[in-house]
N, C-alpha and C positions, 0 to 999 in steps of 0.2 A: 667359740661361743660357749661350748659346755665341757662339761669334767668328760677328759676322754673322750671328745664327740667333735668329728669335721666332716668336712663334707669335701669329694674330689667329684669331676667330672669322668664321666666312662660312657663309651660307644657301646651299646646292646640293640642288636635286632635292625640295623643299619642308620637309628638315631642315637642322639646322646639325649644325656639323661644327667641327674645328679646324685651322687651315691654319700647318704649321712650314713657315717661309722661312730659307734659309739662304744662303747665297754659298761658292763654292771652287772648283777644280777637280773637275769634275764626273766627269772617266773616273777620278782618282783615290779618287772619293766612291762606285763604280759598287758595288764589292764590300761595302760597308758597306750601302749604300742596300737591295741584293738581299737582304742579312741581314737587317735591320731588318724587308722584307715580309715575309719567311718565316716571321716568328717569330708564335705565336697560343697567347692564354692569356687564360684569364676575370681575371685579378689583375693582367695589365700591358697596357699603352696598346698597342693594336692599329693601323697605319699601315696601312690600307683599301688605298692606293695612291700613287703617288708621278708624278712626271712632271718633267724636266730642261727648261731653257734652255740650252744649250753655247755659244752665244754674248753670252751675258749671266753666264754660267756662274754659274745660279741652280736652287737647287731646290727644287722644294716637294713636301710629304709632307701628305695628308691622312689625320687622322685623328677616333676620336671625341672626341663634346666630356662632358666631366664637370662638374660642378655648380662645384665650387672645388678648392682646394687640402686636404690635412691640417690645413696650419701656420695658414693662413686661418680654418679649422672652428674648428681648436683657440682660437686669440685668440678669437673670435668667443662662446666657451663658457664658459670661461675669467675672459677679464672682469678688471673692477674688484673683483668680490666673490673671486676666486681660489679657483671653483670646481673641485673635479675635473673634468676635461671628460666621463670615461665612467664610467660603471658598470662594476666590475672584468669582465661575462658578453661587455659588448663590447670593450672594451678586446682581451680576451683574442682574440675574433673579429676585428677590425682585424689583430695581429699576424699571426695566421693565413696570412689572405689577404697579407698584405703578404710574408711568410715565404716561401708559395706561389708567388705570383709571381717571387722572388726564386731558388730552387730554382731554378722553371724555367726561368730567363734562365740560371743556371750550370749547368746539362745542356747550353746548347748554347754552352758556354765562351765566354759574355756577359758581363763583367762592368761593373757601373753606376760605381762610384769616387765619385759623386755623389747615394750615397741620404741623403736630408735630407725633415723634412713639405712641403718645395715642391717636390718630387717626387714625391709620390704624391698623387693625386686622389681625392675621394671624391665618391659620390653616395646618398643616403636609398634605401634600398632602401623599395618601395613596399606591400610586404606586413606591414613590420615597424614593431609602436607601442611597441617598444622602445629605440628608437635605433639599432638597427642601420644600418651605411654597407657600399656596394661601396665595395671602394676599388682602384684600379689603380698598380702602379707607372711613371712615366714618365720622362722626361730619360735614357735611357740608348741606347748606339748614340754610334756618328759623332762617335767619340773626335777624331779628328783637328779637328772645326770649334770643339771645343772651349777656351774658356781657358785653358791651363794655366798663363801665363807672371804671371799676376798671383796674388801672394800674400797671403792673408789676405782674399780679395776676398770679398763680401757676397755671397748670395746672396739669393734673394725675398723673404723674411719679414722681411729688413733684418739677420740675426745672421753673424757671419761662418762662413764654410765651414768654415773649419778647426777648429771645434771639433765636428765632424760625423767629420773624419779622424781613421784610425788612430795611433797613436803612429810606428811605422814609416814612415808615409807623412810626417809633420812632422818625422823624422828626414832622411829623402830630403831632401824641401824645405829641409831647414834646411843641406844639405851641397851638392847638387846643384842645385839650384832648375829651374828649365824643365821639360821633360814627368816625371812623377812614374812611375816604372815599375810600384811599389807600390801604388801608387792602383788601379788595374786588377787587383786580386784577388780571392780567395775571401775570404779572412779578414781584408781593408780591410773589404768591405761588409757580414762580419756585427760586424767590430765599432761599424759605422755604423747600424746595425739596432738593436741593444743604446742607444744613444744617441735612435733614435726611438721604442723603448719608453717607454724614460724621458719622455722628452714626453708620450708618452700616456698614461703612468700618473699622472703628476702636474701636466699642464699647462704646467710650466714647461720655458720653452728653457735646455738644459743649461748650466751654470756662471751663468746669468744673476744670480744672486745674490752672485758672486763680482768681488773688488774690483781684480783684476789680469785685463788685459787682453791683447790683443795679444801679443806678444813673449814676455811671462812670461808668458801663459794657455797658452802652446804648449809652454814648456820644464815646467811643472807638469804637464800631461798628458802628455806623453815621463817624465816621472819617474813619474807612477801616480796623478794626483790625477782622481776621476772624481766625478761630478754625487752628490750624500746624498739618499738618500729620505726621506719622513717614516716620521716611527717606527710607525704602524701601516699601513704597507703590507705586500700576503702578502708572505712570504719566498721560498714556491715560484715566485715570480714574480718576486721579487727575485733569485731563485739563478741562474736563465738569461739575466737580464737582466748579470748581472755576469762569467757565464762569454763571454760574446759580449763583453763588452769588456774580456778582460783582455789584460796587457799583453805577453803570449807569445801571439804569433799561432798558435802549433801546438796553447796551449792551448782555441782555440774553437770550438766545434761548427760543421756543414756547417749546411746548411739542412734540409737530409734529418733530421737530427736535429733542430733546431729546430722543427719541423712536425711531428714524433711528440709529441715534449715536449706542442707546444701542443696537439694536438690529445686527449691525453687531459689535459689541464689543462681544456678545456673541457666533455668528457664529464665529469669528475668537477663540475664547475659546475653542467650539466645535470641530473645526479644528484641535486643537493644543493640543490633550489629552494625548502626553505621557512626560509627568511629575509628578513628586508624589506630588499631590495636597495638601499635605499636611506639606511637606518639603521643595519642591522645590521651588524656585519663578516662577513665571509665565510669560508664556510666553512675548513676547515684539511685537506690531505689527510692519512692517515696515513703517508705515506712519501713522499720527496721523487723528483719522476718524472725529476732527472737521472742520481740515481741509478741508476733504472732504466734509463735511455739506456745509459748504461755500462756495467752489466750485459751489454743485450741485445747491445751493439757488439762484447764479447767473445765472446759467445756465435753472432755471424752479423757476420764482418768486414766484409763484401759491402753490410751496411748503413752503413758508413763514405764509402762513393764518394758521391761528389755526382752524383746523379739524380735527375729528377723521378718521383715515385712512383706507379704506374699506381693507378689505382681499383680494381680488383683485387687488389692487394698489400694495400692498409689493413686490412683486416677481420683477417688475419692479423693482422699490426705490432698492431693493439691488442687484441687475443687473446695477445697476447705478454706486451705490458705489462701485461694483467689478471693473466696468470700470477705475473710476476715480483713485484707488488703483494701479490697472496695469500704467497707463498712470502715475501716481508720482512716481510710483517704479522704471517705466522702465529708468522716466525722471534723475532720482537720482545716478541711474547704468551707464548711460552714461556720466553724468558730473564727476561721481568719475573716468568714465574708459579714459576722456580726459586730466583730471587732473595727471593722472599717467602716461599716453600718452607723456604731457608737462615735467613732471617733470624725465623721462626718455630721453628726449631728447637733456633736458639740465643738465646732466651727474649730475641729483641727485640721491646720493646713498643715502639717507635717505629715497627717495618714495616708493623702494620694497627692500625687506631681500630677499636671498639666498634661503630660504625657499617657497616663497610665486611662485603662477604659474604665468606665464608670458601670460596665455589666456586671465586674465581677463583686459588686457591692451590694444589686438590685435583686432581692430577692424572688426568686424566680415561682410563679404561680402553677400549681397545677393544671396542667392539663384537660379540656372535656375531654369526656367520651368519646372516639366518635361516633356513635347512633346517634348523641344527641345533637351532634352538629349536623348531620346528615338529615334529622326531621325537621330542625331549626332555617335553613335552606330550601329544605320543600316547603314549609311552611310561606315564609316569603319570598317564592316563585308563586306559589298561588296568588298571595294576595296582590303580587304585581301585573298578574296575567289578568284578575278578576278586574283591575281598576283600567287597565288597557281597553278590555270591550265594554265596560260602562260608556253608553254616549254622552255626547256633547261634553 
């Protein structure tokens, strides 16, 4: 993965572990290496500890060991038969955590420049007969022992890197070549994010079906040519997958947003569990939740910055998005029930069939009180009870 830098697996203390060995100048490596231990998160590779050679000027960093890779799982799933790899409930759960992790390396203005599936590790969560995977992000940190000076160079899974990078950053490369400055940002890595959806949504490694390579695969992606989904993939999932990798870097969401999105794209999955997840297609929400992003980013700027979002904050953020969900839904119900309102009034029989109820056209009155139904009632019980004992 980097200049001088692999990683082998070792037994220590009666588990195993992952050992990255690197080479460089070690007091120049000293502020990176600090950063790297400081950093802790359930979603990316944790470096337990670390320990230098200065006269061998070698370092090693241990950390934990994971099952395999994403890119690995995914061949592995995939196949000759050209399976989907997940079921859309995990797929959607993958991105999450992968989102998550990803958040939280940019709160502490980390950024990876190298997210691809041989970058993020996963392992079978043990409770779940779902398919559910942890999965952690890793390869990022210790920019400097990095490659940067080879281009187009492969990385694990065998497909070249560069179709992993932003349009911007194969811009750089293609003008400036050597350390890429752009590589190292907010809106490189979600549009490298957007590119490991894709993978995950459909198995296949981006452009792999496409018959231009190298040189031209790089000036087609600087122009806007991006990976085709198949035709029944959701859309709601297609929307955010496409907003991450478009080709105006100011037009893509932080992660902060992409972590709201997903996470009531899951809750609404959760919601909507009878279906045979493996037959059926899946459900469709009724409003699209980037929408809603945009909404609520106008409505709370403060939700724009890139931070990781306490566990405290969520419950709100999706009490938000329930709100804004009702309010488009309701707003959507009412224009369709005007629109049939009109089109019934000016004797179109095309607006409703024979078949169809005539409720969802009748606008519906509000409601009393009830106090004042409750006096309305007493009221004429008296007066029935008073005409009762009047004689004759």
């Amino acid at each position: 993965m980097g200049n001088g830098s692999q990683y082998k697996e070792i037994h220590w203390l009666g588990e195993n572990f992952v050992l990255r060995h690197f080479s460089g100048d070690v007091e120049a490596l000293e502020g990176e290496i600090k950063e790297l231990l400081s950093l802790s998160h359930p979603n990316i590779m944790d470096c337990l500890c670390g320990f230098t050679d200065e006269e061998k000027k070698e370092c090693f960093l241990l950390m934990e060991l994971m099952s395999k890779t994403l890119s690995t799982h995914i061949k592995e799933i995939y196949g000759p038969r050209k399976r989907i790899p997940f079921l859309l409930h995990v797929a959607v759960d993958l991105m999450l955590q992968i989102a998550r992790g990803m958040e939280y390396l940019h709160s502490k203005k980390v950024y990876h420049g190298e997210l691809n599936p041989s970058n993020i590790l996963v392992k079978p969560r043990s409770t779940s007969s779902e398919g559910y995977l942890h999965s952690k992000v890793s390869g990022f940190g210790l920019s400097s022992v990095k490659d940067l000076n080879q281009k187009g160079n492969a990385n694990q899974n065998g497909t070249l890197s560069f179709i992993w990078y932003s349009p911007e950053v194969l811009e750089e490369q293609e003008h400036l070549g050597g350390a890429l400055i752009s590589k190292y940002t907010e809106k490189s890595d979600v549009y490298s994010f957007g590119m490991v959806c894709f993978e995950l949504l459909t198995g296949k490694v981006p452009f792999e079906d496409s018959h231009l390579q190298g040189e031209k695969m790089s000036r087609n992606i600087r122009a806007g040519e991006r990976p085709l989904f198949p035709l029944n993939s959701p859309k709601y999932v297609i929307n955010l997958t496409k907003k991450c990798w478009h080709t105006d870097p100011n037009q893509r969401p932080n992660f902060s947003s992409i972590c709201r999105i997903l996470r009531y794209i899951k809750r609404f999955l959760a919601l909507n569990p009878g279906y045979n997840k493996e037959t059926d297609p899946p459900p469709i929400p009724p409003v699209d939740y980037c929408d809603i992003e945009s909404t609520l980013l106008r409505k709370f700027p403060s939700w724009g910055i890139s931070e990781s979002s306490t566990i405290s904050n969520i419950p709100f953020q999706m009490f938000a998005y329930r709100v804004i969900e009702r309010e488009k839904t309701s707003t959507s119900s009412r224009d369709n029930s005007e629109s049939g309102s009109d089109a019934s009034a000016c004797g179109d029989d095309l607006a409703t069939s024979g078949d169809e109820p005539i409720l969802s056209v009748i606008e519906k009155k509000p409601l009393t009180h009830p106090d004042i139904v409750n006096k309305r009632m007493l009221t004429l019980t008296r007066k029935s009870l008073d005409s009762r004992m009047k004689p004759g």
